[in-house]
N, CA, C and O atoms as a GROMACS GRO file, in nm:
protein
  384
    1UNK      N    1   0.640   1.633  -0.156
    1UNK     CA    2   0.661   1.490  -0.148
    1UNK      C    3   0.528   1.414  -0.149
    1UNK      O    4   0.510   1.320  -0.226
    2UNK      N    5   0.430   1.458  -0.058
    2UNK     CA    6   0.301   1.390  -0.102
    2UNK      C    7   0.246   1.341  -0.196
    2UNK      O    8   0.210   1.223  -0.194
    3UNK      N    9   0.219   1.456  -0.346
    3UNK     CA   10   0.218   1.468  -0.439
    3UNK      C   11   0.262   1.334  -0.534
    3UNK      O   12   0.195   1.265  -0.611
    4UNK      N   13   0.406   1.329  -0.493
    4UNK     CA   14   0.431   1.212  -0.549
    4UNK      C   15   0.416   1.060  -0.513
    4UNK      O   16   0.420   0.953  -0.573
    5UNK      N   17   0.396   1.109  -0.367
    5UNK     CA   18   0.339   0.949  -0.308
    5UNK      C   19   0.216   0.894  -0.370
    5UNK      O   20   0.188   0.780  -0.407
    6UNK      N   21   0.145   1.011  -0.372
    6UNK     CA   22  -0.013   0.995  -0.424
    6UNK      C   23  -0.020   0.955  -0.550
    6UNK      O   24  -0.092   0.857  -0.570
    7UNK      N   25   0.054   1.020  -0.673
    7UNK     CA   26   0.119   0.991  -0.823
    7UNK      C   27   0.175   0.867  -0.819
    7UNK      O   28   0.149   0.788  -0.909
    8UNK      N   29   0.256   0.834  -0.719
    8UNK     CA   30   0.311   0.678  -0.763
    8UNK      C   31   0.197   0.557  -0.710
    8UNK      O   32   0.212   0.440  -0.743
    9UNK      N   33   0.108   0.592  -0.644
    9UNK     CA   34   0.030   0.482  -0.595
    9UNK      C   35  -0.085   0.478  -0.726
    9UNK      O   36  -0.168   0.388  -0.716
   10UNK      N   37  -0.094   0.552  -0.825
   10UNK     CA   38  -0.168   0.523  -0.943
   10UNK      C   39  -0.145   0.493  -1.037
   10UNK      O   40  -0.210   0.486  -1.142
   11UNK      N   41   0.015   0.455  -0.992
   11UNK     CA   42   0.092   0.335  -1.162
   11UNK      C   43   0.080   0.192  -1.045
   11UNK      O   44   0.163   0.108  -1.080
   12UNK      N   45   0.022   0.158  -0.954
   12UNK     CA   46   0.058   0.025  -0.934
   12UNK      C   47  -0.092  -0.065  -0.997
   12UNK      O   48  -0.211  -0.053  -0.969
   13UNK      N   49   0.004  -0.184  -1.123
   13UNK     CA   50  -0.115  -0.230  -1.131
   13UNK      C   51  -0.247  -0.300  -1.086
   13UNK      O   52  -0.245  -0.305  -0.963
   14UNK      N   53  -0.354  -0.353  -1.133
   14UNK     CA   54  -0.415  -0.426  -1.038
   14UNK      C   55  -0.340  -0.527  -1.057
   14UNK      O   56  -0.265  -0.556  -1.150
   15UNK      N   57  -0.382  -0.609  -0.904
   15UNK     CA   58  -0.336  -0.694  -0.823
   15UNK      C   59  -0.191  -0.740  -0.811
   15UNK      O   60  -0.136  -0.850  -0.814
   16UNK      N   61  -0.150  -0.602  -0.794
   16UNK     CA   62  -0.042  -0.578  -0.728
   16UNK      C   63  -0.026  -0.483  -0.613
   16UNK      O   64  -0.107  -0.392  -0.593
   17UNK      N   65   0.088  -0.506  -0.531
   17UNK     CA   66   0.112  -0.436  -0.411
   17UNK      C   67   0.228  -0.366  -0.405
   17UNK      O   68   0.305  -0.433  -0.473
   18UNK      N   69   0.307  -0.237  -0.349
   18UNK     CA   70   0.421  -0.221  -0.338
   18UNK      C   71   0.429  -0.212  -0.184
   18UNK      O   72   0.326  -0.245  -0.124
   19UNK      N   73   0.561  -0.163  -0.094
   19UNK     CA   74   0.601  -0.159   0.058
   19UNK      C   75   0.608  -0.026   0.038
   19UNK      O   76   0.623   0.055  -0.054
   20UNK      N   77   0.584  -0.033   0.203
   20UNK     CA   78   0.669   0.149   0.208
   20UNK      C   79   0.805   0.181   0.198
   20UNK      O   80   0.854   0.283   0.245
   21UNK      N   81   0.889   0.064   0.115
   21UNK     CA   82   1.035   0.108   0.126
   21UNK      C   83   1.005   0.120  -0.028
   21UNK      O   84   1.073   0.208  -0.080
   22UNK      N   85   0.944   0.073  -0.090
   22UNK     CA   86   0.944   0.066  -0.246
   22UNK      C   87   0.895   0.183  -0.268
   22UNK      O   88   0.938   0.239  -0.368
   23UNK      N   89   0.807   0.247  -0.198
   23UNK     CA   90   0.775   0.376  -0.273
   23UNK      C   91   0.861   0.515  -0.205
   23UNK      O   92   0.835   0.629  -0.242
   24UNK      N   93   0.974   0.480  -0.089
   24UNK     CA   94   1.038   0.571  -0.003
   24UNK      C   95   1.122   0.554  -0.117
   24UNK      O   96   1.160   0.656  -0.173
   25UNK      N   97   1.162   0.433  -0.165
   25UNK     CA   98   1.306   0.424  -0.258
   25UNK      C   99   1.306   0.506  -0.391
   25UNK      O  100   1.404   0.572  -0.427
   26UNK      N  101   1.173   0.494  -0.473
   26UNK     CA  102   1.127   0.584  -0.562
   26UNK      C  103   1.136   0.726  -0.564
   26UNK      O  104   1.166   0.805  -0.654
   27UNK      N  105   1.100   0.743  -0.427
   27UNK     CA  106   1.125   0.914  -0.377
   27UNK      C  107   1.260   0.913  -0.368
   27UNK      O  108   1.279   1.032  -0.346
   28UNK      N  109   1.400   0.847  -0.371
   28UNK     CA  110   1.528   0.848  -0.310
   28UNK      C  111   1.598   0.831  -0.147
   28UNK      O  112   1.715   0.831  -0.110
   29UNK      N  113   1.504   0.822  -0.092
   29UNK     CA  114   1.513   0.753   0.068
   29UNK      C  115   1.490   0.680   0.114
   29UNK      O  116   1.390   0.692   0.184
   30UNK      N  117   1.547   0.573   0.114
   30UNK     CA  118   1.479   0.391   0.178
   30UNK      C  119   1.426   0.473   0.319
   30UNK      O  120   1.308   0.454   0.348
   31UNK      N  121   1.505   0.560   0.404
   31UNK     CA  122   1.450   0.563   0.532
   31UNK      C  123   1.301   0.711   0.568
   31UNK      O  124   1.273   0.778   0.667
   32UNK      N  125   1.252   0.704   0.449
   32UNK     CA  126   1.099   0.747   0.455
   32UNK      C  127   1.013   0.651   0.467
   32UNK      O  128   0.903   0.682   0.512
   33UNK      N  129   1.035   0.531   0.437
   33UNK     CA  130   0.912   0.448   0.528
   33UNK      C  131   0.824   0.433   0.633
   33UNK      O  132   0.745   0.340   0.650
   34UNK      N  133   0.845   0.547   0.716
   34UNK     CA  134   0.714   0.554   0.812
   34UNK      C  135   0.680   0.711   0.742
   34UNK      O  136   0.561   0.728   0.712
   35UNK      N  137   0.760   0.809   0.717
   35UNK     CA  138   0.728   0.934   0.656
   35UNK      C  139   0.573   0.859   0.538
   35UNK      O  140   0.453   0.886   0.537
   36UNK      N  141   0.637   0.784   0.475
   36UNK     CA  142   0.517   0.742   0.366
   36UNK      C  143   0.344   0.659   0.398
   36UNK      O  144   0.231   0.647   0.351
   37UNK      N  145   0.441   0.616   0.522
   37UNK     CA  146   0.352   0.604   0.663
   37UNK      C  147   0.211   0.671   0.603
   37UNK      O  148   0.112   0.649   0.534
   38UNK      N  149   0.277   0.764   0.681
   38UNK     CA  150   0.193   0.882   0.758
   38UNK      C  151   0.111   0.935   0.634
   38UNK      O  152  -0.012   0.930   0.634
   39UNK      N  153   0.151   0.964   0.574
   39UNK     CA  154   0.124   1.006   0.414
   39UNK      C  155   0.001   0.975   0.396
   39UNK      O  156  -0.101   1.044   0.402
   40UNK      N  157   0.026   0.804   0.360
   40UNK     CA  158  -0.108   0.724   0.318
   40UNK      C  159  -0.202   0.754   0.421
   40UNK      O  160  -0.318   0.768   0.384
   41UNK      N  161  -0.171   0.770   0.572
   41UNK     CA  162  -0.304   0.794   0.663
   41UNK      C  163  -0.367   0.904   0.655
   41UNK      O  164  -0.462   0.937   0.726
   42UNK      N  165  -0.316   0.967   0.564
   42UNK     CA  166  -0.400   1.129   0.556
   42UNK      C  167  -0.429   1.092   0.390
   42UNK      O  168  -0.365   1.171   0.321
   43UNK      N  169  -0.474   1.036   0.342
   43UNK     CA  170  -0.483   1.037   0.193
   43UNK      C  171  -0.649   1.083   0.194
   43UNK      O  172  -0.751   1.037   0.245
   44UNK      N  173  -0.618   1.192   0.116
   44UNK     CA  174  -0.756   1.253   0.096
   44UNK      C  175  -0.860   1.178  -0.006
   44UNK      O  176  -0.980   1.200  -0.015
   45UNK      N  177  -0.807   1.113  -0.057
   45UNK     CA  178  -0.919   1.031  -0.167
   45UNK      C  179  -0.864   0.876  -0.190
   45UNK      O  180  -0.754   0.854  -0.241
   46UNK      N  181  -0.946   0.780  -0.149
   46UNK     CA  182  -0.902   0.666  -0.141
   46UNK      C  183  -0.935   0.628  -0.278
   46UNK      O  184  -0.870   0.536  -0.327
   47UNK      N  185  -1.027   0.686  -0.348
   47UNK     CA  186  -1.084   0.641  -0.530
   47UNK      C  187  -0.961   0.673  -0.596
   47UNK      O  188  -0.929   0.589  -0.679
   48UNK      N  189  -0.891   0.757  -0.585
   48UNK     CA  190  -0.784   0.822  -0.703
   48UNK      C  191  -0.645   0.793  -0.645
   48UNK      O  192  -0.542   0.809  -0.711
   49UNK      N  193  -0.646   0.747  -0.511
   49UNK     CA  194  -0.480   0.722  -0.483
   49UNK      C  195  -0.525   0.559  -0.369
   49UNK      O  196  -0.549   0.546  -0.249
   50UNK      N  197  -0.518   0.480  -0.465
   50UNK     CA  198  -0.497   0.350  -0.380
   50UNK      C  199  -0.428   0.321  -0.276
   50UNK      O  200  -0.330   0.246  -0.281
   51UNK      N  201  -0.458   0.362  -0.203
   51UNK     CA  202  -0.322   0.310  -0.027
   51UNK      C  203  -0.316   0.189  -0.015
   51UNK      O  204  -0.214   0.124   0.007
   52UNK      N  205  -0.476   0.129  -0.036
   52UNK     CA  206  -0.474   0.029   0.011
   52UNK      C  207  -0.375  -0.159  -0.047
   52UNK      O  208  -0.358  -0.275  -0.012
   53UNK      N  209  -0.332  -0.033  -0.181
   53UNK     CA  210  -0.238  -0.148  -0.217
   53UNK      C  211  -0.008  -0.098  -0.130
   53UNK      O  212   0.110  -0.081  -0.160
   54UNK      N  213  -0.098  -0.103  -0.034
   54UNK     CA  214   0.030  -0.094   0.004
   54UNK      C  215   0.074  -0.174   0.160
   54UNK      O  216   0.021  -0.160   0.270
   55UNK      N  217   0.155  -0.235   0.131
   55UNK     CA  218   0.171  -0.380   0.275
   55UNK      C  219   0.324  -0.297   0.340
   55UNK      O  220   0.379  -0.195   0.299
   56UNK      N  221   0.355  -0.378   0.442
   56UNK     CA  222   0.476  -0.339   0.512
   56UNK      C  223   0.574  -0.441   0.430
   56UNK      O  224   0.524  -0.513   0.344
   57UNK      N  225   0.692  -0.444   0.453
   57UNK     CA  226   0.813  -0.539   0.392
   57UNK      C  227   0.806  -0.682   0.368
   57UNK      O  228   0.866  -0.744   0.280
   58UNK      N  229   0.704  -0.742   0.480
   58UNK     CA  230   0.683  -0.863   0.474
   58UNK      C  231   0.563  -0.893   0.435
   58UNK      O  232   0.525  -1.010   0.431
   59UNK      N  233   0.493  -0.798   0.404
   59UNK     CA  234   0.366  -0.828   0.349
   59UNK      C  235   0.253  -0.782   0.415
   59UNK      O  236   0.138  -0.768   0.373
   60UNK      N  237   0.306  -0.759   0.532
   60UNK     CA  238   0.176  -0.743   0.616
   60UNK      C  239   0.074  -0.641   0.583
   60UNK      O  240   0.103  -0.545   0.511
   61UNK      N  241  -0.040  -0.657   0.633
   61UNK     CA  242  -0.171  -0.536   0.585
   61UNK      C  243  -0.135  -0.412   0.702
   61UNK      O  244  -0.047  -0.428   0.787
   62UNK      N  245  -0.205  -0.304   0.692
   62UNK     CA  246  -0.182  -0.185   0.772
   62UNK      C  247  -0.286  -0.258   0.894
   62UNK      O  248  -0.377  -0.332   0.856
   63UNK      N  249  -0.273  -0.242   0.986
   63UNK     CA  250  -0.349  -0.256   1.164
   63UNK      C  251  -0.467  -0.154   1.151
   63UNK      O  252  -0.583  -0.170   1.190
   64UNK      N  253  -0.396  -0.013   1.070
   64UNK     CA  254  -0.428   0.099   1.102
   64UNK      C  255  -0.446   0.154   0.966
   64UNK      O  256  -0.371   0.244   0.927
   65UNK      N  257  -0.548   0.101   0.884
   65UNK     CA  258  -0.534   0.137   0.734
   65UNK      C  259  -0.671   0.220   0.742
   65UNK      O  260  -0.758   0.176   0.817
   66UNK      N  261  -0.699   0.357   0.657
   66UNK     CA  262  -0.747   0.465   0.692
   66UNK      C  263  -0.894   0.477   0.641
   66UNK      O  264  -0.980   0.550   0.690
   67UNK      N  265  -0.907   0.394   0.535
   67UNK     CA  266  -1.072   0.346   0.488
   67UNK      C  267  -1.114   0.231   0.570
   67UNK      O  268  -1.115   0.126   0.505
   68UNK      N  269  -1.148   0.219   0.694
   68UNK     CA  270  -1.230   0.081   0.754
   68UNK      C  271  -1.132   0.005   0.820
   68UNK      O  272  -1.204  -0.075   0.880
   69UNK      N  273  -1.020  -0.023   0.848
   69UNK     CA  274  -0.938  -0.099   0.868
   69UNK      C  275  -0.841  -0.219   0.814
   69UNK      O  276  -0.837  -0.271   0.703
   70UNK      N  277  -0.767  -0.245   0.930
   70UNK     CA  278  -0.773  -0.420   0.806
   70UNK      C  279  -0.812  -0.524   0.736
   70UNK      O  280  -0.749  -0.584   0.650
   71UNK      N  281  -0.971  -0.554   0.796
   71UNK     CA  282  -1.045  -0.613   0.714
   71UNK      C  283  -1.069  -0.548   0.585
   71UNK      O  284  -1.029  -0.603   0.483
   72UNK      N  285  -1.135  -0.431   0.582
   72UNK     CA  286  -1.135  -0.406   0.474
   72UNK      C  287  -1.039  -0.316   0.383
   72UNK      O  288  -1.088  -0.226   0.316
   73UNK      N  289  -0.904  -0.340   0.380
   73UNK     CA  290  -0.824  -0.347   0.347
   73UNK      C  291  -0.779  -0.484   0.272
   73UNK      O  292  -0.741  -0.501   0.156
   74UNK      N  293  -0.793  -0.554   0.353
   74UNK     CA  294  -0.815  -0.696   0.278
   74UNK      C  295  -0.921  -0.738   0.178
   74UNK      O  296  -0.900  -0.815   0.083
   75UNK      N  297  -1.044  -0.678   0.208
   75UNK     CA  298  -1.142  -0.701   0.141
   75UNK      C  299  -1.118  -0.644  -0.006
   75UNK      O  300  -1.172  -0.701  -0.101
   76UNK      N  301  -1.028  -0.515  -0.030
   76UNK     CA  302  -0.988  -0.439  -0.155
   76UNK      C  303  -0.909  -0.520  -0.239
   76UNK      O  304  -0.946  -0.555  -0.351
   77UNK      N  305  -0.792  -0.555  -0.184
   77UNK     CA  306  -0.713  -0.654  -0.229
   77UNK      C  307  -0.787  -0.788  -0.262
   77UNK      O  308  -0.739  -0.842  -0.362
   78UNK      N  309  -0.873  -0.845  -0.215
   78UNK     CA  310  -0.885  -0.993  -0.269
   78UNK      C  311  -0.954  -0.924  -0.356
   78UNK      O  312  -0.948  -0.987  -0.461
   79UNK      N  313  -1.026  -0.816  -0.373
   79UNK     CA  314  -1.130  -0.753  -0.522
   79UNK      C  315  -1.058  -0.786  -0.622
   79UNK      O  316  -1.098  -0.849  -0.720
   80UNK      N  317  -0.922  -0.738  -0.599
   80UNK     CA  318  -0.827  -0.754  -0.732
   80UNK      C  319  -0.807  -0.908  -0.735
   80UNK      O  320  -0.787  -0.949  -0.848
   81UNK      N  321  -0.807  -0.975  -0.665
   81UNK     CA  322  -0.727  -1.128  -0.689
   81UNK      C  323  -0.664  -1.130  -0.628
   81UNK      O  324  -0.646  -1.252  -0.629
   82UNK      N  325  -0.572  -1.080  -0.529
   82UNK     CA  326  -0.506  -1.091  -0.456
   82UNK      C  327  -0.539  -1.161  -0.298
   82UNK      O  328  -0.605  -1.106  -0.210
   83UNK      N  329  -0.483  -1.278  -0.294
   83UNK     CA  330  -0.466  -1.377  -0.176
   83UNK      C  331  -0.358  -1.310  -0.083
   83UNK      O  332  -0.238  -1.281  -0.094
   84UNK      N  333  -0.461  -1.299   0.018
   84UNK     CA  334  -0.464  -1.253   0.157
   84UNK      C  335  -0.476  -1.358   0.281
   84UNK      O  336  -0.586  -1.400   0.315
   85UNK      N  337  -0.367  -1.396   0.340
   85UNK     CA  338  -0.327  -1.540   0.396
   85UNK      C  339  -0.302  -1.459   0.537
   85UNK      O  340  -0.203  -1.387   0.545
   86UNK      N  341  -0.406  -1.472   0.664
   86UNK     CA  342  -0.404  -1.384   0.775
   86UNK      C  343  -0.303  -1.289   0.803
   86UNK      O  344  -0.196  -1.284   0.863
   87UNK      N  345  -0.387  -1.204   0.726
   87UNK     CA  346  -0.393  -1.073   0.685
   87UNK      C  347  -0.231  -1.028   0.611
   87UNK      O  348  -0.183  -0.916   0.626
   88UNK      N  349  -0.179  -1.110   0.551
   88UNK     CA  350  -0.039  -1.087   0.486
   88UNK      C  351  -0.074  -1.180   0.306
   88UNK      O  352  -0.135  -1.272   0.250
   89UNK      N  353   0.015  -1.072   0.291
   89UNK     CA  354   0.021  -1.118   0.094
   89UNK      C  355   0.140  -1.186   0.095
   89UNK      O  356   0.215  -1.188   0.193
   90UNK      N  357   0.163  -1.251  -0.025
   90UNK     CA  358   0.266  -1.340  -0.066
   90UNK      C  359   0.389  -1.212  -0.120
   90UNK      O  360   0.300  -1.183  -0.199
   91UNK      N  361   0.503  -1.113  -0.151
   91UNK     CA  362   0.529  -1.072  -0.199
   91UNK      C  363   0.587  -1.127  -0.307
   91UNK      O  364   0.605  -1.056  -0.406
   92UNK      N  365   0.631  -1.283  -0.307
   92UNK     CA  366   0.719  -1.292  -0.426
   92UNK      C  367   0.587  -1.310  -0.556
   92UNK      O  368   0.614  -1.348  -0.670
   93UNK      N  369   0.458  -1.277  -0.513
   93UNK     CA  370   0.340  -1.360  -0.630
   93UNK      C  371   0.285  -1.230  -0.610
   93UNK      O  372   0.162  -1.231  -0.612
   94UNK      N  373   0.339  -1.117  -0.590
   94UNK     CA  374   0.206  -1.012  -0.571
   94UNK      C  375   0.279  -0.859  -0.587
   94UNK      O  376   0.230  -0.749  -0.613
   95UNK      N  377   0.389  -0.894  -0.566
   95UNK     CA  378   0.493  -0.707  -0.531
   95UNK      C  379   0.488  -0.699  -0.675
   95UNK      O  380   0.493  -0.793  -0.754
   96UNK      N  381   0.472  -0.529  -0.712
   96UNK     CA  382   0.484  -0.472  -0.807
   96UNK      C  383   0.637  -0.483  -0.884
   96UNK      O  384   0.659  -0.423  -0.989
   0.00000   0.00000   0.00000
């Protein structure tokens, strides 16, 4: 299952974001969303599998995002263009 978490986080385009239900749903389980969690916090290479484009349902940034935190988590996202409005994205202007 990793495998593919890691594989689907390298079709999202720039400046775009998906949730952890969007990529649990891809796998076939809306209720892997913290499983996918966990996933991204062990991601062995942040260059080849983007985590950091990934928000909670409402947008929110990770608290606990595994390169530097939420700032710079945020800081990745506005790289792309993406507006970061304390510390939450717009999803209807930004979800994959």
């Amino acid at each position: 299952m990793k495998e593919k978490v890691y594989e689907f986080l390298k079709t999202i385009p720039k400046g775009k974001v998906v949730t952890y239900g969007q990529i649990a749903e891809y796998l076939g389980n809306k209720k892997l969303a913290r499983v996918i969690g966990n996933i991204l916090h062990n991601n062995p290479d942040e260059n080849n599998y983007p985590c950091y484009k990934v928000v909670d349902s409402k947008g929110n940034l990770s608290r606990h995002f595994a390169f530097g935190g939420i700032k710079k988590q945020k800081e990745k996202l506005e790289r792309e263009g993406i507006v970061v409005s304390d510390y939450k994205v717009d999803l209807d202007k930004y979800r994959m």
